[in-house]
N, C-alpha and C positions, 0 to 999 in steps of 0.2 A: 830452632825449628827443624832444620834440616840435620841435624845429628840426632835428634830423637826419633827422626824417621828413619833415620837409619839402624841404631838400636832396634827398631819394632820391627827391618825387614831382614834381619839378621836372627832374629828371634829374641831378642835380651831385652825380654818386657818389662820386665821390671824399671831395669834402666830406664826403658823409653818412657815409662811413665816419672818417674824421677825427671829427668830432663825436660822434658814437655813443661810439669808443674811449675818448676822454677821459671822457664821462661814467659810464664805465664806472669812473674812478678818483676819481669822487664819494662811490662807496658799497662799502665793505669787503664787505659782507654777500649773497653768493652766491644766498641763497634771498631777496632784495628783491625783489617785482614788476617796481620798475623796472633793476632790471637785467638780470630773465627779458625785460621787454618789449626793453629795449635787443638783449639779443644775441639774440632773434628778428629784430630789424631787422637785423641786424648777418648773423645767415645770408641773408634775403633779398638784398643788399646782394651781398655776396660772391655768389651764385647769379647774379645779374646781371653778375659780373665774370668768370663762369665758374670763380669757385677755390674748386672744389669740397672741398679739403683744409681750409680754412678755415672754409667754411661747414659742415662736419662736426665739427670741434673746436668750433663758439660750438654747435649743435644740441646736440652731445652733454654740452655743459657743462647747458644747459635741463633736459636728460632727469635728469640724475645730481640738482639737485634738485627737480623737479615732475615726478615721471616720468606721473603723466596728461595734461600739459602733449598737448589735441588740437592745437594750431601746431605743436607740438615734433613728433610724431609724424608729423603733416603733411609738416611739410619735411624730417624724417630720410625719410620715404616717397619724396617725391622727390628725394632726391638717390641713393636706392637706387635708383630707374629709372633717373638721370640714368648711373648706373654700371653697367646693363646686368643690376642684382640682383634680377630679379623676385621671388624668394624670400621675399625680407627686407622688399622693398616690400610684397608680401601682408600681413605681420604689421603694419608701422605701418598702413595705412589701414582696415584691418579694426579695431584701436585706434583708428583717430579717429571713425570711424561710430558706435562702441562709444560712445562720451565724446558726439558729436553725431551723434544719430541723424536730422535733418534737413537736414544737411548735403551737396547734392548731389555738390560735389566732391570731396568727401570716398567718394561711390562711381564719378564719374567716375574719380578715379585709380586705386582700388583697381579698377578693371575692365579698364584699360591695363595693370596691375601683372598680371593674370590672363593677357591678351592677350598681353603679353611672355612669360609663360611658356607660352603656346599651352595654354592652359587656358580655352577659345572658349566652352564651356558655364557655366562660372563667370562669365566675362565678363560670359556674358547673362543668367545669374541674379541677376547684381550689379545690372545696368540695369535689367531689371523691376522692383526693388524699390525702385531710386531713382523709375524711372516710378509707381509706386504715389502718391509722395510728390508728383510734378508732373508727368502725365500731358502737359503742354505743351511739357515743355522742349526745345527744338530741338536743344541742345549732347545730351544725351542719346540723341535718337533719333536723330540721328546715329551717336552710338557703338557704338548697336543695331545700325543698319544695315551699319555697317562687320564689326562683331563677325558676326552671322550668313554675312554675305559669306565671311569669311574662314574659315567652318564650309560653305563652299557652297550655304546654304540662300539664293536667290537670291529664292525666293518672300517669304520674310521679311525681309527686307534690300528689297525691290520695297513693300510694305505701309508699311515705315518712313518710305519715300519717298514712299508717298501720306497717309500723315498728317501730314508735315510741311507738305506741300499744302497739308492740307487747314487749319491752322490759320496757313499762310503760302504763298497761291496765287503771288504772285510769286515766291517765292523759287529763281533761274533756279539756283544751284546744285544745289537739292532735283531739280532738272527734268532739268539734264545729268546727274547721276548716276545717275537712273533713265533718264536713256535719249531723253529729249524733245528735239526741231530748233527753233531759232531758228530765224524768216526775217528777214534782215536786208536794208537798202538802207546798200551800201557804196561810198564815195568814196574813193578812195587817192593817195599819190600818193611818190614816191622822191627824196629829197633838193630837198621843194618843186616836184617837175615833177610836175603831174597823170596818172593811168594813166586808166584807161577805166573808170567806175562799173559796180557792179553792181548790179541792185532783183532784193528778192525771192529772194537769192541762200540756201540754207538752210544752218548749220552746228551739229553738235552740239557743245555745249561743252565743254573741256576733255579730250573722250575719244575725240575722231574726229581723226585725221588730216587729212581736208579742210581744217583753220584754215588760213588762210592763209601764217602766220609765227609760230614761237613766239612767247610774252610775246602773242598777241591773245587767248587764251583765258580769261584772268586779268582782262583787262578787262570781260566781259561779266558775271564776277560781280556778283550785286546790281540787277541790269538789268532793267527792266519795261518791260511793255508799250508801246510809243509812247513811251518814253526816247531820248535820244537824247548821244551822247558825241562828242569829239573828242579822240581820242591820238593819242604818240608811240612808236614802239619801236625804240628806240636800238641802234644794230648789238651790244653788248654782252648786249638782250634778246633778240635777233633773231637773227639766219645769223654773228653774231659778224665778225672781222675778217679781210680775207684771208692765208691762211696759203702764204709761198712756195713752202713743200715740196711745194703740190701742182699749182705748175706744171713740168709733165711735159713732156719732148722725143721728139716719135716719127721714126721714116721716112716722108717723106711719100709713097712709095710702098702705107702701111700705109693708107691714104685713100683713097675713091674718086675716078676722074677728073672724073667731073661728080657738082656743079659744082665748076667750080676751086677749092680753098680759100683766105680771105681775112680778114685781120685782122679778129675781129670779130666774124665768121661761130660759130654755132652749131651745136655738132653732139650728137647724142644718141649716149652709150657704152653698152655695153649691161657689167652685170657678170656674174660667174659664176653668181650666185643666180638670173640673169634681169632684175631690177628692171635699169630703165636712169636715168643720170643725164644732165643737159646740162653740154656741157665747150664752153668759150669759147675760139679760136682765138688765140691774143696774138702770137706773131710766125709770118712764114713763109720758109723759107730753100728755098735751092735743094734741098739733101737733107731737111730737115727741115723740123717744125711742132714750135710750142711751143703746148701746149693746160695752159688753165688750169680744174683742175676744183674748185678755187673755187667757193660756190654763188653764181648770177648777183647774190644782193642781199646779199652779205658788204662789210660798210661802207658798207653804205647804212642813211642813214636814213628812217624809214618812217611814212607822217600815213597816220591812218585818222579822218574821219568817220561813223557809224556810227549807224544808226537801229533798235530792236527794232518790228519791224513784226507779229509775231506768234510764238506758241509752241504748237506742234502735241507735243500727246501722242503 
């Protein structure tokens, strides 16, 4: 048992699950602790392989003999969200609460379990009463915040976000999702060729538009005051890779006559919504233009330097 736990916390699942199985042919006896503990590993195991079929057969074997078994109930819990059952996930984790009543995730889940069923007020009756028990915990008031959000109460989901503040003032995620601007001083540059720095430049994180390039908003998580980073974002996190289909052939009567147009050259389309996009000139023929709208940094890759110079509430 205890070497197959350790293959699982090492990563070499496979293994763990090899080991575990056999030990399981050590001992006859169904109701053994060690082999309720085994095939509790044995559903984790599986849960990590995604086969869910599995890890419902070794859970359901746990239950049939320790039916107070709180891990058993645990992971039957989650595999009932995992398969979209809020119902059923209600009843286990409200059982493991029951068995451990200090057990936070134990109302963490059971309040997702609530949320899946769009049942926002249970939700957040479940999280008060976990908060009772640790008024600090971030992972919770998070879930707070989320949960009222998704109830519209915007004031109270805003409150969440400043007590998380208040007992974690860096904490720049707590800060973008309530609403707060980094200012940063940024260096860039495309495939190694330096762009033109910005200082002081302000973006909110992860929720505004402004970032620069997808995949930069994910790096400023965790980020303090007077921090400072240097990434990559790889055209796969980025404007992705250019796709042919959307190099387009028009008439180039369809163009204005000045200025001439020219390999290269830049033009702004305008679409039917209104928003306009830039589309890159790629060849020019006597009737025609091949314009590529491609976005300009598809397959480039992208260095940021990056300095947290201040965060304005």
């Amino acid at each position: 048992m205890q070497l197959g736990e350790l293959y699982l916390n090492i990563g070499t699942v496979q293994k763990a699950i090899d080991t575990l199985t056999e030990s399981l042919k050590l001992e006859k006896d169904p109701a053994n602790p060690g082999v309720i503990r085994t095939k509790i590993a044995l559903v984790k195991v599986c849960l990590l392989q995604k086969d869910i079929d599995s890890a419902e057969r070794y859970v359901n074997e746990v239950l049939a003999e320790v039916p107070n078994s709180a891990d058993g109930h645990y992971l039957k819990g989650s595999i009932n969200l995992l398969k979209g059952e809020g119902i059923n996930a209600v009843s286990e984790f409200r059982t493991v609460i029951n068995e451990k009543p200090e057990f936070l995730e134990g109302y963490l889940r059971l309040s997702e379990a609530h949320f899946l069923n769009r049942e926002f007020e249970l939700a957040a009756d479940t999280l008060r009463r976990a908060l009772k028990i640790n008024e600090n915990s971030i992972k919770l008031l998070y879930a707070l915040a989320k949960t009222y959000a998704a109830k519209r109460d915007f004031d109270a989901a805003h409150a969440q976000f400043n007590r998380i503040l208040e007992i974690e003032p860096d904490n720049i995620r707590a800060r973008s999702d309530r609403g707060d601007l980094l200012v940063l001083d940024v260096e860039s540059s495309i495939d190694d060729k330096p762009l033109i720095n910005q200082q002081g430049v302000q973006y909110q994180v992860l929720h505004d538009l402004s970032l620069p390039v997808p995949g930069f908003g994910e790096q400023l998580i965790g980020m303090k005051r007077n921090e400072e980073k240097e990434f990559k974002v790889e055209p796969k996190d980025g404007y992705g890779e250019p796709n042919p289909d959307l190099k387009k052939k028009i008439p180039r009567d369809q163009l204005p006559k000045e200025p001439e147009p020219k390999k290269g050259m830049i033009l702004s389309i305008g679409l039917p919504d209104g928003r306009k996009i830039p589309a890159k000139i790629d060849e020019v023929g006597e009737k025609e233009v091949t314009l590529d709208l491609n976005h300009p940094l598809c397959g480039k890759t992208l260095t940021f330097k990056i300095k947290v110079v201040e965060i304005i509430s």
